[in-house]
BALUMSE-923311 format. One line per field, with one value per residue (C-alpha): x, y, z; residue in three letters. Coordinates in steps of 0.001 Angstrom, whole numbers, plus 500000, padded with zeros to 6 digits. Example, Ala and Ser with C-alpha at 12.3 -4.5 7.8 and 13.67 -1.06 7.14 Angstrom:
2
px	512300_513670
py	495500_498940
pz	507800_507140
residu	ALA_SER
This chain:
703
px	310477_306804_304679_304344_300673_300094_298009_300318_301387_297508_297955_300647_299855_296005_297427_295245_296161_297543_296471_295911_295543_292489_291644_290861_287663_286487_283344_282442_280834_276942_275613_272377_271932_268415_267108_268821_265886_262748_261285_260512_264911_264796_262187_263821_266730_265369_263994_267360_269409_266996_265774_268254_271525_271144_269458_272460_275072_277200_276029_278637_278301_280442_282738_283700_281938_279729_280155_276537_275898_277675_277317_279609_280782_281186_277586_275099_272580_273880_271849_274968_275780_278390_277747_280581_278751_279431_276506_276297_275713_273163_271396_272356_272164_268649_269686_269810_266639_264572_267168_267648_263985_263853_266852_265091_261530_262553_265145_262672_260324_262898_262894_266822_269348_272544_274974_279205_280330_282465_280337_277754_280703_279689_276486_277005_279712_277665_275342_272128_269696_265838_265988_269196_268773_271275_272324_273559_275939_276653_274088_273281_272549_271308_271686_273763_271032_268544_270882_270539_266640_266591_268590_266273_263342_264661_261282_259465_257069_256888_253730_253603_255841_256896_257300_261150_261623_264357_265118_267526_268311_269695_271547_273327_274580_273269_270142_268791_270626_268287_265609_267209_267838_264308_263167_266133_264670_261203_262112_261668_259361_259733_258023_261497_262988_264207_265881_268247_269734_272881_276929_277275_280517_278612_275436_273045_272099_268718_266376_264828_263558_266037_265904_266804_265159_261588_260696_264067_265824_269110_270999_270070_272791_272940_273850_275446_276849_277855_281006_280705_282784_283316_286285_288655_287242_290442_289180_286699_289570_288264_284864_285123_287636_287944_289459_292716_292706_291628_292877_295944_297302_295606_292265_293135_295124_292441_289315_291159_290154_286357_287024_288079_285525_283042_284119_285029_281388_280214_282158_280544_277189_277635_275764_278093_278798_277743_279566_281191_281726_284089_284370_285893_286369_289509_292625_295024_295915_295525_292253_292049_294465_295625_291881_291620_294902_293507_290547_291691_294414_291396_289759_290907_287925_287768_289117_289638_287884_288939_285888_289098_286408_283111_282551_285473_285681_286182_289455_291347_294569_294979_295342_298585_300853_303242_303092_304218_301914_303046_302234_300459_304571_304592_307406_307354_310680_308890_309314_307770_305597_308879_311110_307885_308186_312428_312191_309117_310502_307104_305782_302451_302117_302828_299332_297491_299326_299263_299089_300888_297672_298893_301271_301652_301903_305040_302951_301012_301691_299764_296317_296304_295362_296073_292583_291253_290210_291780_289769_292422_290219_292663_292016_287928_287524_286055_286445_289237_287814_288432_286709_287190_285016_285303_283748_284023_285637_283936_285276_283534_280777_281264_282033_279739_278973_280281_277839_277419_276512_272781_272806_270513_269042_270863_273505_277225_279213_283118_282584_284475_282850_281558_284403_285546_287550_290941_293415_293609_293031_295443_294039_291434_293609_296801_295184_292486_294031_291467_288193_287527_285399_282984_282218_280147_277813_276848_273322_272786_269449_267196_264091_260489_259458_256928_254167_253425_255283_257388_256599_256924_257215_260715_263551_265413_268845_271121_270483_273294_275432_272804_271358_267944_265439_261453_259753_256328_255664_254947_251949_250661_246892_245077_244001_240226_240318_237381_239393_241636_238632_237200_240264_239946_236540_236218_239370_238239_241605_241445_242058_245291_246417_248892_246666_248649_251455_249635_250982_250090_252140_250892_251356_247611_248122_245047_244635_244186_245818_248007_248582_252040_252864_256040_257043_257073_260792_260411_257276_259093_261676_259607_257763_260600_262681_262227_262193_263281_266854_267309_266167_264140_263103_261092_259898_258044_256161_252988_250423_246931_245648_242710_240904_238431_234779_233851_230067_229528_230393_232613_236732_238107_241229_242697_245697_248861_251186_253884_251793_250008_253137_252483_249198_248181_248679_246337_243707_240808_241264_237496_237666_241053_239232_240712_241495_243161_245403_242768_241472_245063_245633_242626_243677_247653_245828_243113_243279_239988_238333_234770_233419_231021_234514_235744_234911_232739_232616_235182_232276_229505_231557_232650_228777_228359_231232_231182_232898_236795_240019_239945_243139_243364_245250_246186_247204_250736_248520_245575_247784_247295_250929_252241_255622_255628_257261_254273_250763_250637_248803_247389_245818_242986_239825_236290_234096_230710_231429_234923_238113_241206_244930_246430_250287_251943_252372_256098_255533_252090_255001_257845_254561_253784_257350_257693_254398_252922_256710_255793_254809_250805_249608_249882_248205_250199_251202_252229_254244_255958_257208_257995_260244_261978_262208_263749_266006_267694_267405_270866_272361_274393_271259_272837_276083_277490_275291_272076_270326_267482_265575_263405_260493_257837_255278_252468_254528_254964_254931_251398_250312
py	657557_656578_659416_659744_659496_662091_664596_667010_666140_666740_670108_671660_669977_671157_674767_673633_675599_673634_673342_676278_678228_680638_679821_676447_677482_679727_679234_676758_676034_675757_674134_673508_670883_670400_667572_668570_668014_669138_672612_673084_672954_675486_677082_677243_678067_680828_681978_681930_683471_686919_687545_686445_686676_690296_690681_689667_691304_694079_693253_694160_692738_693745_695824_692676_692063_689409_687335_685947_682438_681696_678441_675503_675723_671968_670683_669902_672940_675232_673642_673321_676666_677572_679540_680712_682815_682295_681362_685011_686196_684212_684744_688945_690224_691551_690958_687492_686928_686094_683912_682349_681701_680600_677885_676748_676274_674899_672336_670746_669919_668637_671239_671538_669434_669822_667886_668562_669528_666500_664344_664529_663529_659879_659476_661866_659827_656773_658123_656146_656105_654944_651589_650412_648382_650520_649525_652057_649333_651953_654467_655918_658778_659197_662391_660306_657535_660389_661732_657605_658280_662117_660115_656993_659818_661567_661481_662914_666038_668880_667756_663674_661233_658752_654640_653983_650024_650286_649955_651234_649551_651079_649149_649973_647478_649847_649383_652979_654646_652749_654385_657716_656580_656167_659940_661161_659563_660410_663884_661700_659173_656163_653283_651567_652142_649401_649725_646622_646264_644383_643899_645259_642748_639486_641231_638122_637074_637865_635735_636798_634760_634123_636163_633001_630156_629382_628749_629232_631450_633499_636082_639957_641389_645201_648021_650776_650051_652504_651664_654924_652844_653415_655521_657379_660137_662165_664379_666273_668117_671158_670789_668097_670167_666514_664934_666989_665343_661718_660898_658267_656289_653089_653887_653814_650499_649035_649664_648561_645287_645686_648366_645887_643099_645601_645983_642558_641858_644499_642986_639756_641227_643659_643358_642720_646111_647126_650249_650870_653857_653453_656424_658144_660602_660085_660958_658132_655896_652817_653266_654499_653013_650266_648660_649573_647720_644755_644144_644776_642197_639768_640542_641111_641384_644869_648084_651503_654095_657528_659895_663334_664323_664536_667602_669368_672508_670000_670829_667051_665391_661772_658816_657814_654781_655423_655396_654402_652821_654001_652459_653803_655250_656937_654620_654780_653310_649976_650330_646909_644232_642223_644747_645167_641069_641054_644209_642934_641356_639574_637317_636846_640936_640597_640635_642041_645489_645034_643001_643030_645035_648213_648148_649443_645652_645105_646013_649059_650672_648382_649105_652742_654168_657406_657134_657829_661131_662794_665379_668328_671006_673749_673540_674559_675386_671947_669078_666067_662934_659740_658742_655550_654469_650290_649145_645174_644835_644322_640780_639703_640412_637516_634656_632681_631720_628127_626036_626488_624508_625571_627613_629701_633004_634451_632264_634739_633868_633224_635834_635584_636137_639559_641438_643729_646826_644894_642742_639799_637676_638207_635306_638321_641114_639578_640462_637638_635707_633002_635216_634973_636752_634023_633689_637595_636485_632917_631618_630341_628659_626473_626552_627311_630909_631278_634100_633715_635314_633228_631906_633525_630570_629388_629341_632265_631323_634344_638193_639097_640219_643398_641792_641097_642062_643073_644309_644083_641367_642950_641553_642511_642490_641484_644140_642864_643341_645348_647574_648251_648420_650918_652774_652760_653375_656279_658328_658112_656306_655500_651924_652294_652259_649410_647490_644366_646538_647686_646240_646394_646267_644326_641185_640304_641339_642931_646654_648699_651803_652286_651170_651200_650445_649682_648606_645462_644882_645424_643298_640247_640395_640969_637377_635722_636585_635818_639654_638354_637222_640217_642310_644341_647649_649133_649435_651237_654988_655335_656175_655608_656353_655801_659262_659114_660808_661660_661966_657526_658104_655337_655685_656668_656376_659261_660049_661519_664441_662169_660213_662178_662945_658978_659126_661946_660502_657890_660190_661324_664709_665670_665151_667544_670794_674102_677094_680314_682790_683163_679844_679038_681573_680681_677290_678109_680406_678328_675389_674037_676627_676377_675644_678744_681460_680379_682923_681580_680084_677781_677664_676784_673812_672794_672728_670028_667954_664596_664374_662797_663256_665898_667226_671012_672356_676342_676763_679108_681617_682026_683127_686953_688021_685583_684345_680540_678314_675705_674843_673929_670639_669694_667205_668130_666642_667778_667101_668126_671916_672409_671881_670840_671352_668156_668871_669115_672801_672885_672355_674933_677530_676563_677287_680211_682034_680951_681696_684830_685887_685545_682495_683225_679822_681125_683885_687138_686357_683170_684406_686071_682953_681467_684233_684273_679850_680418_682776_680824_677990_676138_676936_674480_672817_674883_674173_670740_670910_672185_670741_671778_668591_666729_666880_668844_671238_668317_665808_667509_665553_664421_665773
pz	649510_650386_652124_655829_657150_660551_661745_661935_657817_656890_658673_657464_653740_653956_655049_658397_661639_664154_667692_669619_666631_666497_662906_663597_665368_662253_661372_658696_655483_655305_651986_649745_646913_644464_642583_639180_637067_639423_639163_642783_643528_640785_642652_646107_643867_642715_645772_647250_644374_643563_647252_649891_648202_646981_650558_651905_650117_651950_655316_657907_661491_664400_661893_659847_655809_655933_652532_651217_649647_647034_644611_644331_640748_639879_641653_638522_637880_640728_643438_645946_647550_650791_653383_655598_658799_662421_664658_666461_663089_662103_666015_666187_662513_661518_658110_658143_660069_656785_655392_658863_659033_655389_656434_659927_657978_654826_656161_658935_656185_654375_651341_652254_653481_655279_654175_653524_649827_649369_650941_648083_645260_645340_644185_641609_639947_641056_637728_638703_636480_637195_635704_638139_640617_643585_647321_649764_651943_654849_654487_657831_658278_654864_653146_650189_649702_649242_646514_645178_645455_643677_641109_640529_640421_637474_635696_638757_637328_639523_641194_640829_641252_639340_639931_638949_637939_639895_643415_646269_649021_651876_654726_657626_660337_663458_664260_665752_662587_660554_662097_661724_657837_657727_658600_656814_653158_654263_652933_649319_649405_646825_646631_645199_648864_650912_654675_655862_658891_658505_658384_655133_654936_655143_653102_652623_648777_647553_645333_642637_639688_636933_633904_631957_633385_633740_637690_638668_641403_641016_643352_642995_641092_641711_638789_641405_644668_646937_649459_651634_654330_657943_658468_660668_659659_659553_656557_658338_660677_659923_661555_663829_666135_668310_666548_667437_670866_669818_666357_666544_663175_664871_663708_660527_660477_662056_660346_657269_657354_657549_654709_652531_653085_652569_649251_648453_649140_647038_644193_644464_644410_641470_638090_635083_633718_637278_639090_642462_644091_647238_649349_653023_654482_656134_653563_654798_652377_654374_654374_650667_647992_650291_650199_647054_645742_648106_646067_642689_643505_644941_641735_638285_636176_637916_637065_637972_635940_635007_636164_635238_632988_634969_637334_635506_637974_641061_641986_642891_643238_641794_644093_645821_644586_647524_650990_654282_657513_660724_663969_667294_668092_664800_663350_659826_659231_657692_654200_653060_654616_654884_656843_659165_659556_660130_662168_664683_667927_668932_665960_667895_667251_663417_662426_665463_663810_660254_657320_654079_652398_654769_652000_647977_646279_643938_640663_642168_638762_637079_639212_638047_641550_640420_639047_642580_643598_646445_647722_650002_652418_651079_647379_647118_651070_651841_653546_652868_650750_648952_646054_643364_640854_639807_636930_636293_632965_629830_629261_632281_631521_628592_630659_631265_635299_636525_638283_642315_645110_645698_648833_651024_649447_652916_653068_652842_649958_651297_653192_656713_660072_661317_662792_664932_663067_664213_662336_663691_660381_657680_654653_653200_653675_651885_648856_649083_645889_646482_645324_641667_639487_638491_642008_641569_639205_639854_640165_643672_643664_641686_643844_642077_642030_644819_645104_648913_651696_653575_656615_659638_661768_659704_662513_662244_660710_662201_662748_660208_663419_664309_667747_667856_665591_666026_663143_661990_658736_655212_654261_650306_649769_647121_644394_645060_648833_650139_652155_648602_646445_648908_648818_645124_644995_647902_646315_642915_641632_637978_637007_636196_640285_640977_643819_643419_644768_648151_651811_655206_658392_661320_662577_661501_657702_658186_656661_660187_660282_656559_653717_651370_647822_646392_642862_641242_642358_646089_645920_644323_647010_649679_648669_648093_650900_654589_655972_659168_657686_655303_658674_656506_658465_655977_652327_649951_650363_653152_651025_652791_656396_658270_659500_662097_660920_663551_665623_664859_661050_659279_659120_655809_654412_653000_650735_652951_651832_651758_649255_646945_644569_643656_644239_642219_638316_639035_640452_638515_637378_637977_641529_641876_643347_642448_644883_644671_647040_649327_649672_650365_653196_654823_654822_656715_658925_660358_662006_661271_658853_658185_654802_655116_655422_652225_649168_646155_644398_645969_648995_646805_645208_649383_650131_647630_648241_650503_653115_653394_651677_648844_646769_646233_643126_643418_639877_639702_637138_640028_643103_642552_642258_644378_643182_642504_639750_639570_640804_644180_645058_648561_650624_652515_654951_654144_657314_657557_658610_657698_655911_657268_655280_655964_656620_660201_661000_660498_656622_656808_658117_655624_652580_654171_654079_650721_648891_651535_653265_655999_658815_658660_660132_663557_665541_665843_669722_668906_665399_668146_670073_666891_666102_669726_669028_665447_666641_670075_667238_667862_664472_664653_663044_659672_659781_657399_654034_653609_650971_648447_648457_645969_647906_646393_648109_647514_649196_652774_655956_656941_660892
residu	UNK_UNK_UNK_UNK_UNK_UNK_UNK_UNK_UNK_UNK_UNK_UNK_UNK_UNK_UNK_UNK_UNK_UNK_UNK_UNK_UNK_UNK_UNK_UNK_UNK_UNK_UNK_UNK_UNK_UNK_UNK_UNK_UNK_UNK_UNK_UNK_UNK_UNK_UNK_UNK_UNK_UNK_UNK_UNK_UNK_UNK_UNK_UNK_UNK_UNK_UNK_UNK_UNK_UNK_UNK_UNK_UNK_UNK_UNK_UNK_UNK_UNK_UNK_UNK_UNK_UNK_UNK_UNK_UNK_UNK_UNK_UNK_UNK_UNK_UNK_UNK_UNK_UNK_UNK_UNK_UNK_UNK_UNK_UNK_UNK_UNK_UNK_UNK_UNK_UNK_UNK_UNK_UNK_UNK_UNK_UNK_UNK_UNK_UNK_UNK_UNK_UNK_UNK_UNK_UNK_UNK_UNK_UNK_UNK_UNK_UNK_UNK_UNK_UNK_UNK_UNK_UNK_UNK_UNK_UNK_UNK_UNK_UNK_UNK_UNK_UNK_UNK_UNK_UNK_UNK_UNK_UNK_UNK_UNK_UNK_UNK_UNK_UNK_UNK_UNK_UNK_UNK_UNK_UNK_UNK_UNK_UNK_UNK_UNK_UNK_UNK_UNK_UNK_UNK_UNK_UNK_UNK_UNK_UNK_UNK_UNK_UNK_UNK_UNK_UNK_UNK_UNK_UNK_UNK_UNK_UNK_UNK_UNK_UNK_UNK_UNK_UNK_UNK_UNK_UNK_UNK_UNK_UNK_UNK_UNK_UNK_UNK_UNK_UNK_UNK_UNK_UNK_UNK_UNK_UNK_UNK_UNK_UNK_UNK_UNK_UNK_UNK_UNK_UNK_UNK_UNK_UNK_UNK_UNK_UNK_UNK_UNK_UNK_UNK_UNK_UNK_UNK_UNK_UNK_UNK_UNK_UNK_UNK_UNK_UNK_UNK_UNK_UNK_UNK_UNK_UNK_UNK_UNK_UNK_UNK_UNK_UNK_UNK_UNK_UNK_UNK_UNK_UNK_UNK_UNK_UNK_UNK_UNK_UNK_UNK_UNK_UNK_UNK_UNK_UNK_UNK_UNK_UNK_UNK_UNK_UNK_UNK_UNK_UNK_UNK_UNK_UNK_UNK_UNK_UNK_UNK_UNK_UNK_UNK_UNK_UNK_UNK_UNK_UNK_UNK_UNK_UNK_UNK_UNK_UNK_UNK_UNK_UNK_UNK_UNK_UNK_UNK_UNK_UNK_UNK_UNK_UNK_UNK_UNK_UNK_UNK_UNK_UNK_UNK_UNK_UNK_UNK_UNK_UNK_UNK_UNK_UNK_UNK_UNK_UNK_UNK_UNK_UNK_UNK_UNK_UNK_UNK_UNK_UNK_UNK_UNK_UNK_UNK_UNK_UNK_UNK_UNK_UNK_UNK_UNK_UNK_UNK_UNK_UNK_UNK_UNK_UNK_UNK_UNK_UNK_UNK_UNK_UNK_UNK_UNK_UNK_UNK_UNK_UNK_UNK_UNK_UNK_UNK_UNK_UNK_UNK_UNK_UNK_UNK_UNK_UNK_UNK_UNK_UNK_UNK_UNK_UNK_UNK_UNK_UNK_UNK_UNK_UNK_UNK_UNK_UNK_UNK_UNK_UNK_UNK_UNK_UNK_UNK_UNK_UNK_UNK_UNK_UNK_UNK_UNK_UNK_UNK_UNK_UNK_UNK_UNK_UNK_UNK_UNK_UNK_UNK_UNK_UNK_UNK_UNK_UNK_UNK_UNK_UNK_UNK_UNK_UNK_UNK_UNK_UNK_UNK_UNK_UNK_UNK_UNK_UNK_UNK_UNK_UNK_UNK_UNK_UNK_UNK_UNK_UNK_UNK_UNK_UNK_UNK_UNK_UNK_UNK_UNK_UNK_UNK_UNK_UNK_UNK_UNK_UNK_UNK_UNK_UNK_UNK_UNK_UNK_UNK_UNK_UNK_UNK_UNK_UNK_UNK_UNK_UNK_UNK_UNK_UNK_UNK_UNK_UNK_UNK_UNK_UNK_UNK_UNK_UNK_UNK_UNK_UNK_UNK_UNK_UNK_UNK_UNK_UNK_UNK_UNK_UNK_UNK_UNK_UNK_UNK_UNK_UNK_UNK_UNK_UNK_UNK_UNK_UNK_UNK_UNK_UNK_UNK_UNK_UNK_UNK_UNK_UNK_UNK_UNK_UNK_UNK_UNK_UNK_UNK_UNK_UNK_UNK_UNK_UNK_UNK_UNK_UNK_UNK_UNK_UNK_UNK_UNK_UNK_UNK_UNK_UNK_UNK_UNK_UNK_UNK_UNK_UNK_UNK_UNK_UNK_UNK_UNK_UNK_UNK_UNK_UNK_UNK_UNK_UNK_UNK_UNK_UNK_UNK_UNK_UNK_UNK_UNK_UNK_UNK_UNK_UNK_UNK_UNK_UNK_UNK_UNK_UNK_UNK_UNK_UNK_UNK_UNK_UNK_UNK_UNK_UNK_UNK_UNK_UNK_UNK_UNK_UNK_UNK_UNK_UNK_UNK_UNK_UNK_UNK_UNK_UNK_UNK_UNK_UNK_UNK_UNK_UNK_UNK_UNK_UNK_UNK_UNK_UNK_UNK_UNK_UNK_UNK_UNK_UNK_UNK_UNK_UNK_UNK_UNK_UNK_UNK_UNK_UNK_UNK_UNK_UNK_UNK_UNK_UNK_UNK_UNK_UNK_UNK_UNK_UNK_UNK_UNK_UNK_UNK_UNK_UNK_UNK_UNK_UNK_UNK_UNK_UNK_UNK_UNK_UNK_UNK_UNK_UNK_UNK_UNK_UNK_UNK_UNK_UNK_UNK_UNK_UNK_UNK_UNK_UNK_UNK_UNK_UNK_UNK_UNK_UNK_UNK_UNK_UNK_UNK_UNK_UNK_UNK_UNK_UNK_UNK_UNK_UNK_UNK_UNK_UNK_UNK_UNK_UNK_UNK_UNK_UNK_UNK_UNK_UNK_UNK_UNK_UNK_UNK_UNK_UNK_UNK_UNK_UNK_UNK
């Protein structure tokens, strides 16, 4: 007998109270993840493990034992920890006021992320790698494509970053949650990032000059896709306490559709010996296996692949190859397509309900879906997920691509119309038997490889099904423009500096305000795309902006925070000034220090430097006892009188716990206030995942 999909099923399976029950509303899990291979996560790491853990341990609050942080044993390098603590814990206890402060401080700047355990599983069996050319399909809100962008950074030093020849491209079809995607991968910078704004179902092709051909075009073929689909959400029960009232079987049935030609779509664009991760977090099988078995049917040259092996102390179940949809009554007596057909007294309703995908296919033995990975909220004190891995197989790879009807770099490839999450088309979700593999690999275009934007005045050909869209033109100058030479010139950047990789935004391509470089990769697409029709949002890392001088003196451009990790190997090192502890805590306290309060001989060397942007380096031996794992590097504005730390004041706060402590950047009455604000903080800001991010202390948010 198939398994029986309900609420009431996950709860009792789960060991989930039911409604009514007080332990529903205990308090839940708080979590931190690092970039595995950069010293400042093993930094914060550190931080956290030898000062507020042991701080934490024994605490009892209103009579009960307060357990501290603990670490998830299967995330790589111990950078994922849980934190179980109710909010009047984390508000009353003076024992977690430090630790509270540490979370508020270091998680606004970005230094930590919330995000749920489970959630973080797919890009970790995604395995990017720097070279790979990645797409995030859904990616809002974008904690997982900043996991993609730790990833593609691998090389990063603990100071500068490095430029992957890779790229990630992260789309979402809501417009506003691009925007929030945006600030969310701020928190790592990359000139390999791209933002998209489209149905990730009809995803347009992108040209990009053929590896094989001379002056010839072919589609972008991506390495790693992820499929983190929109869901029912069922899995997160636990947290998301409304979804006792609202959830109904329907929303699972329904969204299956766009589930699976999300996927399909991703299988046409992936690279031969490409990878897909698709992912929920809803745990009915409808929404899991069923798609699944849909586009392994629609596609044979793809298989599932057994991950057992990686993360070994993730506790999982394998996928299901059994199971039974019910309907909005909870009838579950269907148990094949064909008794749903026989049984059905309105044939109009057949397919308005479900389709024959709902169901396990005849040979479901023979897709080995119990390679999935079932994630259960009861076995590791999580939340419920679905994971699968598809890899196309190696024989694939082999064949060579049949010729194709030259198209539009946007054009969808037999992809149906934008859709509503309802099934009222059955020809893709019966399997799709009409999609072949050769179709995911196939050249598209045979135009000439051109270097100049494309015109902005070409008609629009659609939106993608996002509404309208307003966004500035990427514009690339040339590396011997005067305002990049000056750059150059003025910042002391060694000749080395990829110019022929620097943009401006404005509808006048002229360099006004900022300037942005992105790789190689991003550039060629950028040319050879019209951004309008790929509804590109943004790209590449803000690296360059223009500071007023002041009193009739000339605007410079000077390096931002958020810049200087890939700014800094191509500065030269002669120009890098050198401070110690005290240079540093006159710099959080004051807003605008004077050059003249500064000890020498770090004054002496101010007196003689011109004004503009200057880069400070507090070497990790000079801090006088000050616990930190590496040097410290920081932008900064020399005017005539003064020097000015250039990072907004919520970063100057998060440095100053973490190298003085203590939050030294603001006068004692106002430390006060700060206090009062961190402490009425909602802390509902800390519960989900917090996460130890990649960005480093030289890369905070510029004011």
């Amino acid at each position: 007998m198939g398994c029986v999909y309900g609420i009431a099923a996950v709860a009792a399976t789960y060991n989930v109270p039911s409604r009514g029950q007080s332990r529903a509303r205990s308090p839940y899990i708080s979590l931190f993840y690092g970039l595995t291979k950069n010293r400042n996560a093993q930094s914060l790491n550190k931080i956290l493990s030898d000062i507020h853990v042991p701080s934490l341990s024994g605490v009892v609050f209103e009579d009960q034992h307060v357990v501290p942080p603990v670490q998830i044993p299967w995330y790589p390098d111990g950078l994922a920890w849980q934190f179980n603590v109710s909010k009047k814990v984390l508000r009353k206890s003076p024992e977690f006021k430090g630790f509270h402060s540490f979370l508020v401080f270091e998680t606004e700047v970005g230094n930590i992320s919330r995000q749920e355990a489970v959630s973080m599983l797919p890009p970790l069996f995604l395995e990017v790698q720097p070279h790979h050319k990645v797409i995030d399909m859904c990616a809002a809100p974008g904690s997982k494509t900043a996991q993609l962008l730790e990833a593609l950074h691998a090389q990063d030093t603990m100071t500068s970053s490095s430029i992957p020849t890779g790229l990630v491209l992260a789309n979402d079809s809501d417009h506003k949650r691009t925007h929030l995607l945006i600030h969310q991968s701020s928190r790592l910078p990359s000139p390999a990032l791209m933002v998209t704004n489209l149905d990730a179902s009809i995803f347009p092709s992108i040209k990009v000059p053929s590896a094989t051909q001379k002056e010839k075009m072919e589609t972008l073929s991506f390495d790693r896709i992820l499929c983190d689909v929109p869901c029912s959400g069922d899995g997160t029960l636990r947290k998301n306490l409304g979804i006792w009232k609202t959830w109904q079987p329907m929303d699972g049935n329904g969204l299956h559709g766009l589930q699976l030609r999300i996927i399909l779509r991703a299988m046409k664009m992936l690279a031969p010996n490409g990878r897909i991760v698709y992912s929920t977090c809803s745990l009915n099988p409808v929404e899991n296996e069923a798609v699944i078995a849909c586009a392994l049917k629609s596609n044979p040259d793809f298989e599932l692949v057994d991950v057992s092996a990686k993360l070994p102390e993730l506790q999982r179940r394998p996928g299901m190859t059994s199971w039974r949809p019910t309907d909005k009554s909870l009838n579950t007596t269907y148990e094949t397509y064909e008794t749903y057909q026989n049984t059905c007294k309105d044939p109009d309703a057949v397919k308005s309900k479900f389709t024959r995908g709902h169901w396990p296919p005849p040979d479901v033995d023979s897709l080995n879906l119990h390679r999935c990975i079932r994630v259960y909220p009861h076995l590791q004190d999580t939340g419920g997920f679905f994971v699968a891995v598809l890899e196309r197989r190696a024989r694939a790879a082999m064949e060579e691509p049949t010729k194709q009807v030259k198209r539009e770099a946007s054009e969808p490839v037999e992809t149906p119309e934008i859709k509503r999450p309802r099934l009222d088309d059955a020809k893709v979700e019966d399997y799709a038997e009409d999609v072949t593999a050769e179709d995911s690999i196939k050249i598209e275009t045979e135009e000439q490889v051109k270097s100049a934007p494309v015109e902005l005045k070409k008609k629009d050909k659609g939106d993608g099904g996002a509404g309208t869209f307003k966004e500035n033109p990427y514009t690339f100058l040339e590396p011997d423009d005067p305002t990049v030479v000056s750059c150059i010139d003025r910042l002391h950047l060694t000749p080395s500096f990829p110019a022929n990789n620097v943009l401006v935004r404005n509808p006048e391509g002229e360099a006004a305000r900022a300037l942005y470089i992105t790789n190689s990769l991003v550039k060629t697409i950028i040319q050879l795309n019209d951004y309008k029709r790929m509804r590109l949002t943004f790209a590449g890392t803000k690296v360059f902006t223009k500071q007023e001088a002041g009193r009739g003196a000339e605007a410079q451009f000077r390096i931002l925070g958020e810049g200087l990790p890939l700014v800094l190997p191509f500065l030269d090192p002669a120009t890098v000034l050198e401070g110690d502890t005290e240079v540093l805590r006159i710099l959080v306290e004051g807003h605008y220090p004077l050059v003249d309060v500064f000890p020498d001989p770090f004054r002496s060397q101010m007196r003689e430097t011109e004004m503009g942007s200057q880069i400070i380096r507090f070497p990790r031996d000079n801090l006088n006892g000050v616990s930190f794992a590496h040097d410290l590097v920081l932008p900064t504005w020399k005017s005539n009188v003064s020097l000015t730390l250039m990072i907004d004041k919520k970063a100057k706060s998060a440095l100053s716990m973490r190298v003085f402590g203590l939050d030294i950047s603001t006068p004692p009455k106002e430390r006060a206030a700060v206090d009062t604000a961190v402490n009425s903080e909602d802390p509902a800001v800390l519960s989900g995942a917090v996460v130890v991010d990649a960005v480093q202390d030289s890369s905070m948010m510029d004011s």
